[in-house]
N, C-alpha and C positions, 0 to 999 in steps of 0.2 A: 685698202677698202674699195670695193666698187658700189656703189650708188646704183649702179644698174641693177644688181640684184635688187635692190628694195624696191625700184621702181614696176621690177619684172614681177614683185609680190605683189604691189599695188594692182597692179593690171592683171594679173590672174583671178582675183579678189571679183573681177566682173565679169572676167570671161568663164569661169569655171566652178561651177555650183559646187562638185564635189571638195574640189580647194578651199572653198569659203565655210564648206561645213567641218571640213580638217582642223583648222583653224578654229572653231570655236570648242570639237569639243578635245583637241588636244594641240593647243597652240604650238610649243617649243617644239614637240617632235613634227610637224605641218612643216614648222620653218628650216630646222634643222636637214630635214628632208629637200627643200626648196632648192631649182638650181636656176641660174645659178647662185654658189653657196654665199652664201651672206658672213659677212664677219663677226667674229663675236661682238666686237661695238654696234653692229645693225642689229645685232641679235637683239642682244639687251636691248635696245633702244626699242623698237618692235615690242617686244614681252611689257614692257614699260607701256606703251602707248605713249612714248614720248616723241609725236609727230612734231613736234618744235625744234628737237634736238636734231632729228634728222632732216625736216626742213632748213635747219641754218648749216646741216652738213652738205648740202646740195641736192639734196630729196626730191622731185616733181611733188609740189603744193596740189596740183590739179589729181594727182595720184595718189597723196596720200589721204587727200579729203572721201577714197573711195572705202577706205576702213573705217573713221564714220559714219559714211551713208549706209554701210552695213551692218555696223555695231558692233564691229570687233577690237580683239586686242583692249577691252576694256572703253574702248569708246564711242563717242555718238556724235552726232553735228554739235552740239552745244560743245563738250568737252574739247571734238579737236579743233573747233574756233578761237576757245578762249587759251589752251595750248597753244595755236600759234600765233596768234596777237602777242601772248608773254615772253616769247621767244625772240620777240621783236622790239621788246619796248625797251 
């Protein structure tokens, strides 16, 4: 698994309008496409919106709170706050 890829999704998330519109209106195939390629565990975890799960896999926290702030992958600031706080307790 590389972590970097997720992180390199995170950061594209803000640099790249057409990527963040990919991703909302056809997620799986957005990421599936993404390089570098992500693992099926990133995968799923991503389609999930389970920023907890790959925050405790070694994720940038400051990176993933950027799919929140744009409301993808099923989530929003409130969601991926209270996702990562659970991931913690």
């Amino acid at each position: 698994m590389s972590l970097y890829a997720v992180n390199k999704v995170c950061y594209r998330v803000v640099r790249e309008p057409e990527f963040r519109r990919a991703l909302t209106e056809a997620p799986e195939e957005a990421l599936r496409a993404a390089r570098p390629a992500l693992s099926e565990e990133e995968l799923a975890a991503l389609l999930a919106g389970d920023v907890g799960r790959l925050s405790r896999m070694g994720a940038n926290n400051f990176l993933l709170h950027q799919l929140g702030r744009f409301r993808l992958l099923g989530l929003d600031l409130p969601t991926y706050a209270e996702r990562i706080r659970a991931a913690y307790r």
